[in-house]
C-alpha positions in Angstrom: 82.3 39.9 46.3 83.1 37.0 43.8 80.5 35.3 41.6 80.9 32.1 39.8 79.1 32.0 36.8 77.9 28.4 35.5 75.5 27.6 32.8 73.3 24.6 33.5 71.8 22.0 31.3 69.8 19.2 32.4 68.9 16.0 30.7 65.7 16.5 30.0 66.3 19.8 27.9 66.2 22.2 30.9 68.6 24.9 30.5 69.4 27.9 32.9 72.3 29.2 35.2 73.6 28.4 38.5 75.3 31.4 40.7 77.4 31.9 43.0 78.7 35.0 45.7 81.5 34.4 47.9 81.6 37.4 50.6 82.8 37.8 53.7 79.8 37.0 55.4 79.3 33.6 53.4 77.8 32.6 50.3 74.7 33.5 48.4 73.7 30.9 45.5 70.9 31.1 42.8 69.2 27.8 40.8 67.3 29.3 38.1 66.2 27.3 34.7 63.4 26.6 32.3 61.5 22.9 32.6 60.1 21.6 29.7 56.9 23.1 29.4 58.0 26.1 30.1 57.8 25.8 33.9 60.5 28.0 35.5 62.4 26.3 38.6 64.5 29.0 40.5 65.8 28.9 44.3 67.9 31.5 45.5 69.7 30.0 49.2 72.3 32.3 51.5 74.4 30.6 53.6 75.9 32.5 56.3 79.8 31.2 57.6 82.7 33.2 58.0 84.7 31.4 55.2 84.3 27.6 56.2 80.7 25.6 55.0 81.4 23.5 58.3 81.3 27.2 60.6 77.9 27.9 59.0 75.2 29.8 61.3 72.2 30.1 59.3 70.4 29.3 56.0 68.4 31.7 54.1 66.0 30.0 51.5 63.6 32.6 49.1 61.2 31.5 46.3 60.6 32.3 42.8 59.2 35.8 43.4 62.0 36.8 46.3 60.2 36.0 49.3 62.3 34.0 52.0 59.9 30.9 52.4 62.5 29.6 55.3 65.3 30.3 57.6 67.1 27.5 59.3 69.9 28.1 62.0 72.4 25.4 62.2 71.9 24.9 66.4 68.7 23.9 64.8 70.1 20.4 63.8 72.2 17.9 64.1 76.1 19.1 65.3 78.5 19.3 62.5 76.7 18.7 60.1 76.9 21.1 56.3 74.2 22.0 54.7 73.9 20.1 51.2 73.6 23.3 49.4 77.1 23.6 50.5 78.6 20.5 48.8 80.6 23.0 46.5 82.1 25.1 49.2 83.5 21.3 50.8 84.9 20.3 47.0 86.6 24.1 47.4 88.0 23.3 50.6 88.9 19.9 50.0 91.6 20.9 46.7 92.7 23.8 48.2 93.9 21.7 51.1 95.6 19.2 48.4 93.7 16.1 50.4 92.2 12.9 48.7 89.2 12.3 50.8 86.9 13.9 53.3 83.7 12.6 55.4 81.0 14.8 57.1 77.3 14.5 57.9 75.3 16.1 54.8 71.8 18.1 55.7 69.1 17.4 53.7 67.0 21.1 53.9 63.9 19.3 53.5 63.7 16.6 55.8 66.3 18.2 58.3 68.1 14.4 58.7 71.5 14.0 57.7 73.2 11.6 55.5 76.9 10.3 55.4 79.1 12.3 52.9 82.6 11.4 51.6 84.2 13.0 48.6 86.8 11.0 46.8 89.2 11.7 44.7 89.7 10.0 41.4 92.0 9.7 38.6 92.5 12.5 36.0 90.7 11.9 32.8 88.6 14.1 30.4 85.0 15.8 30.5 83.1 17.2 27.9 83.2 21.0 28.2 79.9 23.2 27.4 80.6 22.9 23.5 81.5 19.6 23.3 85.4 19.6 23.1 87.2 17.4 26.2 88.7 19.2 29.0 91.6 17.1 31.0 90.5 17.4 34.5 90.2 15.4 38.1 87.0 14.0 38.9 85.9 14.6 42.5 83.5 12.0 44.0 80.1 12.5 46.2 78.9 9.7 47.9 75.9 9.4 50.0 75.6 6.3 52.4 78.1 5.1 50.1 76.4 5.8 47.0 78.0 7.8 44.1 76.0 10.6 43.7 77.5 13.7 42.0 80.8 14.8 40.3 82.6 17.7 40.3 85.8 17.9 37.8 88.6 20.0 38.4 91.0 21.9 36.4 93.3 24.2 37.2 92.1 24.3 41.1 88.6 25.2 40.1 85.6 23.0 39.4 84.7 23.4 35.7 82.3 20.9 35.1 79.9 19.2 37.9 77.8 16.3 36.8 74.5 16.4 38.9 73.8 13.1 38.5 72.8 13.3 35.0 72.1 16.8 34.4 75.6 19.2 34.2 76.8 23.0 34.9 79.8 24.1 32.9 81.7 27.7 34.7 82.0 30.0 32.1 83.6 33.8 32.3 80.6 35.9 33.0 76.8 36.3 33.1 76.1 36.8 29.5 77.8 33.5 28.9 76.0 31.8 31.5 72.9 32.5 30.1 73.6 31.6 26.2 70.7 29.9 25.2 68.7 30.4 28.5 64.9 31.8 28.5 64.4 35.7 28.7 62.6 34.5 32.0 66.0 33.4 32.9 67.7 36.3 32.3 65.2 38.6 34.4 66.3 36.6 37.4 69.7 36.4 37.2 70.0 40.2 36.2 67.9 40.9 39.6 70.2 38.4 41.5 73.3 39.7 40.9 72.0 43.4 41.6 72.1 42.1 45.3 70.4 40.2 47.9 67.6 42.4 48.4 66.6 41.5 44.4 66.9 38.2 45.3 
């Protein structure tokens, strides 16, 4: 098992970590960050494939205190299409395979419709790195019905900085740098998620 480490920081002041386990059997992700107001957000999601987000069989979603609030199989809705969760496992595939551009139906969880995707690539440039200092890097391009929505920068053949439409997660070595300057509510969570699914 892999996990990718990010620390996240939204515009509004949140700050927090996003996770991620590559296995095997698919990929288990984590959302977890403090609101202002002290109002913890955390999602922990499992998507099931057998090393492609566009094989995926099943979605696992579980709540703040670990219970799995939904499951959702994919011959559940519409054909082909990749669960939005997924986007970073398509910006993966998409640089590994050296290509410029790819299209696909996106899920949205919540509604169960689908929206057209395209990722684009764009021209190499610089983005501000977790402490401020540039990083040269390749911006990859989400739109939605032809709407830039996110960007993902890559460096190296790894995404190192993904703007989520205003708020950002920098990758970072390991846990304990993820969750610099992250709540001790934080910490508890991502400790218990990286234990293993059943702390989700």
């Amino acid at each position: 098992m892999t996990i990718v480490h990010e620390a996240f920081r939204g515009a509004d002041g949140s700050a927090g970590v996003l996770l991620r386990a590559d296995s095997a059997s698919g990929t288990r992700f984590l959302t977890c960050f403090v609101e202002p107001g002290d109002t913890l957000y955390r999602v922990a999601i499992r998507v099931v494939h057998p090393g492609r987000p566009d094989q995926w069989t099943s979605l696992e979603m579980a709540d703040h205190v670990g219970g799995t609030i939904a499951t959702l199989g994919a011959r559940e809705v519409a054909p082909g299409s990749i669960p939005s969760y997924a986007d970073i496992l398509v910006v993966e595939d998409l640089v590994a395979a050296g290509q410029d551009g790819y299209e696909w139906n996106r899920l949205d969880e919540s509604t169960l419709g689908t929206l057209h995707a395209a990722l684009r690539r764009g021209e190499e440039g610089e983005v501000d790195g977790l402490d401020g200092a540039p990083i040269a890097a390749t911006p990859y391009v989400l739109e939605l019905e032809g709407q830039a929505t996110y960007s993902f920068w890559v460096a190296d053949g790894q995404v190192v900085v993904s703007d989520w439409a205003g708020a950002f997660s920098y990758r970072v070595a390991d846990l304990d740098a993820a969750l610099e300057g992250s709540s001790k509510d934080v910490a508890t969570h991502a400790e218990a998620w990286v234990r293993g699914p059943g702390s989700r």
